[in-house]
Every structure is written in structure tokens, then in C-alpha cells.
N, C-alpha and C positions, 0 to 999 in steps of 0.2 A: 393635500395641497401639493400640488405640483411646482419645483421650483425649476427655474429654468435657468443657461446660462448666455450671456453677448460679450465680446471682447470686441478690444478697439483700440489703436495705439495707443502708447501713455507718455507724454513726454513728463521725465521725472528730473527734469535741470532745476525744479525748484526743490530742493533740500532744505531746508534751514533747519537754526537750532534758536527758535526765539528766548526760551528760557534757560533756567537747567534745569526742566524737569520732561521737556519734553523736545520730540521730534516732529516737524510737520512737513506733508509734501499735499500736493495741489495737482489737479489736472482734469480731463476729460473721462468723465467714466463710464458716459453711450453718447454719441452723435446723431444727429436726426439724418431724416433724407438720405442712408447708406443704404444701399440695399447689397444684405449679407448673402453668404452661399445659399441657405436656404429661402434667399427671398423674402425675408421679413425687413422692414423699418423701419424705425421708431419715427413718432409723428411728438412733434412740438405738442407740448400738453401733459405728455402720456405720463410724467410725474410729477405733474401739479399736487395730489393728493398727497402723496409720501412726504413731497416738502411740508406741505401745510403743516401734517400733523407732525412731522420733525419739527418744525420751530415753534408749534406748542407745547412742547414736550412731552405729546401722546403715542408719540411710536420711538423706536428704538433701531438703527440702523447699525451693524456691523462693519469692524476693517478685517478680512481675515487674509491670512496667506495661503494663496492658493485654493482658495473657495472651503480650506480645512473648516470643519467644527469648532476641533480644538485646538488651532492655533489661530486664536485672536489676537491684532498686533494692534489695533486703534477701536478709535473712535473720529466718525467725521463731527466738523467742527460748523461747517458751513457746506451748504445744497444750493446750488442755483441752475436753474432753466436758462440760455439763452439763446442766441440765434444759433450757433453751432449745436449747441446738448445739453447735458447736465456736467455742469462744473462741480467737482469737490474740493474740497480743503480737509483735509485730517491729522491729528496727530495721535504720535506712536510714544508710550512710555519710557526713554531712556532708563530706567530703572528695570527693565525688562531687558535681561542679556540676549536673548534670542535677538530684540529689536536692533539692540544695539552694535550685537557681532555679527548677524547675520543678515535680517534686511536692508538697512541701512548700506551694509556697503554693496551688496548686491542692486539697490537703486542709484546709486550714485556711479560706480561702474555701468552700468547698462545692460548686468544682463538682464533686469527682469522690466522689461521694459513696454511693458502691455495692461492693459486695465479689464478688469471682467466683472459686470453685474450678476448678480444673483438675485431673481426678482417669478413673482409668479405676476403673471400673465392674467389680467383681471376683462381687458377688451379688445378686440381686435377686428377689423372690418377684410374679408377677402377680395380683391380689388381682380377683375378678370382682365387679363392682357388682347394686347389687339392681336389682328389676326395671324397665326405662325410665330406667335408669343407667348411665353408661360406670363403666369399671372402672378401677383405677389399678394405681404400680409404686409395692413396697417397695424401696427403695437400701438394700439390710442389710448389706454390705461394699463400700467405698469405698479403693482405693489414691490420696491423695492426691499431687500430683505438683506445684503449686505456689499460692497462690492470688495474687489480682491485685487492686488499688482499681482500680476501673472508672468512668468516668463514663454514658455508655448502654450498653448490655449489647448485646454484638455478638451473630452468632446463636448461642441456647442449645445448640443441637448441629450437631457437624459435619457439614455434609451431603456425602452418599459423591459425589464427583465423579471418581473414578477407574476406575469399575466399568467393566472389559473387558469382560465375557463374562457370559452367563447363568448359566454353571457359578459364578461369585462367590455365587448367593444358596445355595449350599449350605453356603457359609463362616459364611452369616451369620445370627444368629438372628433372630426374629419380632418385636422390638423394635426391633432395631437399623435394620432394614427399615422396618418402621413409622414412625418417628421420621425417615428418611431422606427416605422419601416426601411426608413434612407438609412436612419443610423446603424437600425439590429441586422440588419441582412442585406444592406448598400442596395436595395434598389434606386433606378431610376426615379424620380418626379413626377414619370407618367405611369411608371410600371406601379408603382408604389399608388398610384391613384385605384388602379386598374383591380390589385388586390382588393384595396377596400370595398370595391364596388362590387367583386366579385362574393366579399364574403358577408356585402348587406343580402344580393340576392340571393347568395345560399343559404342564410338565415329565414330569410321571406319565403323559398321552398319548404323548409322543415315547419316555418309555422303552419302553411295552408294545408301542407301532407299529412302534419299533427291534428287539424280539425277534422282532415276524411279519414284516418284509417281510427281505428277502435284502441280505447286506452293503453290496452293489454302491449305489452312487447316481450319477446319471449328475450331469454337469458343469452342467448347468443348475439340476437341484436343488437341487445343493449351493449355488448362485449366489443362487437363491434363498432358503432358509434364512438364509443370513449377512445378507443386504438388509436381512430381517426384524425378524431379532436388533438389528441396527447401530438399526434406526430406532428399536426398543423402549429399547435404551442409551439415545438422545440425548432422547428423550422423557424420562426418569428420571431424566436428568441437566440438566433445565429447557432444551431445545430444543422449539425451534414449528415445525420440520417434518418432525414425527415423521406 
């Protein structure tokens, strides 16, 4: 499972301390209808599912700091869809010193004053732009998995740093690629398209070449081929001597 990440301002002027047992803060945790650096926008709907089964109490939604693991600071209390996005409400354990000495005044000061999903990516429609336009993604289903108060927004997507083998880009779709290659090796939109395409049809030559020549491949070939491959990996995966 692929988790991804979106930031979006957070205004954190709502602090309270309704009990004394806990901390809650409130706000926007994705907006619809933005359209982000790499051209995605979440579309009204896209977390219909995750609420549903958040208020049966069949899924499990996370507060974490800074998109961490291990430092969980809540629980949300309340999810809602509305015309701007998806609203939160959460509260934070005052009995938890971390919450207490540390996020807490860090929201209220202002520095951390941004909000970031962590959510995998379950639908999304590619919408083509008009002419002398790039084109964008509809986000129309979103499995929400935790969100996080961020102060800078670490990078917006993960970029694939584990890729073994050329056989992985058949795992992966044309987005996911896409998005991988802007972040591991900054290409362009279009240069980054450009790769892909070049490395379906180099793929499409080795299969049709592998049907005409004879199973056999001597030891040197084969030595050669992996060299190849190896250096195209480390290139993709932001090495400079590919």
C-alpha cells in the first residue's frame, strides 16, 4: 500500500481545553477544487467511505505529529465533508507531556500551522487539459489513514526509492511513475512523461527481440544487460553516476 501525503493551511485559533482530560483543536485537513503543485484535486465525495466507516466504528483514523509513526498525539472526534473539504475536530491527551509542552504551544504560537493527510489513493480520474495545457488528477476516492499539524510540508509524495528491477514499472501505474520521477530526479511534467514512455517502448523492444532471437544468451550479455538496468535504477532513484 502506497500512502501518500496533501497539506493545506490549518488555522489552529480554535484551542480549547473542554475538560481536564483533554485537548482539542478543529480545522480543514484537505479542501476540494485546489489544484496542488502536482496537479491533483480532491473532488467532493472522495471521503464519503472513511467517514462512513469512522462513525461505525469500523476503521481507525490517526493524529500524528508530523506524519511520525511513533509519535501519536490524538484522536479525531468528529469527520465531516462540506462544501469547502473535510472538516476535523480532534482531541490530544493532556496527560501526555509531549502534548502538553510541546504541541499544544507550538499551535497556539503559530508555528505549526498547516495540516497534512496521509491517505492512500483508492480512485482517481486523469482529466486532459485544453490546448497548450497540462492536464490534471481528480482524487474521487481517498482511504484516509491519518492526518497530521505540520509546520513545512515535508515532500508531498513518496518518492519510490526501493525500486529493484525494471520488471517493478509493471506494478506501477502511469501516475504513480510520473509523480515518482518529479520527486527522485526533479524532472519536468513532460520530461517525466517522456521517460515513461520511453521505458514502456524499451520494454516492448526486449519483449519482441526476446521472441526472435534463441533462448540461449551468453554470460557476457547477460553481464551486460544487468549493468544497464543497475545504472538506469540508480539514476531514478537520484544517483549521478548513472
Amino acid at each position: 500500500m502506497k500512502i501518500e501525503k496533501m497539506v493545506v493551511p490549518f488555522d489552529v485559533k480554535n484551542v480549547e481545553e473542554d475538560d481536564e482530560h483533554y485537548f482539542y483543536f478543529e480545522g480543514y485537513a484537505s479542501t476540494f477544487g485546489n489544484l496542488d503543485c502536482y496537479r491533483d484535486t480532491v473532488m467532493p465525495g472522495a471521503f464519503k467511505e472513511s467517514i462512513k466507516l469512522f462513525n461505525e466504528g469500523k476503521k481507525r483514523i490517526k493524529v500524528l505529529w508530523h506524519h511520525k509513526l511513533d509519535e501519536p498525539i490524538g484522536v479525531p472526534v468528529f469527520l465531516k465533508e462540506d462544501k469547502k473539504g473535510l472538516f476535523v475536530r480532534a482531541k490530544l491527551p493532556k496527560a501526555d507531556t509531549f502534548v502538553s509542552k510541546r504541541v499544544i504551544p507550538q499551535l497556539k504560537v503559530g508555528s505549526v500551522d498547516q495540516m497534512s493527510i496521509g491517505y492512500e489513493l483508492q480512485d482517481y480520474t486523469a482529466v486532459k487539459g485544453k490546448a497548450g495545457e497540462d492536464g490534471y488528477y481528480e482524487l474521487n476516492k481517498i482511504n484516509l489513514m491519518e492526518f497530521s499539524p505540520v509546520s513545512i510540508p515535508a515532500d508531498t509524495y513518496a518518492v519510490i526509492t526501493s525500486l529493484k528491477s525494471l520488471d517493478d514499472f509493471d506494478t506501477l501505474d502511469e501516475r504513480t511513475l510520473e509523480k515518482s520521477f518529479r520527486e527522485g530526479i526533479k524532472l519536468s511534467r513532460q520530461n517525466a512523461k517522456k521517460l515513461i514512455s520511453y521505458i514502456k517502448q524499451a520494454k516492448q523492444r526486449d519483449a519482441e527481440e526476446a521472441n526472435r532471437r534463441d533462448a540461449d544468451t551468453t554470460i557476457e550479455e547477460e553481464i551486460m544487460i544487468y549493468n544497464l538496468k543497475q545504472k538506469l535504477i540508480k539514476a531514478l532513484n537520484g544517483g549521478t553516476n548513472a
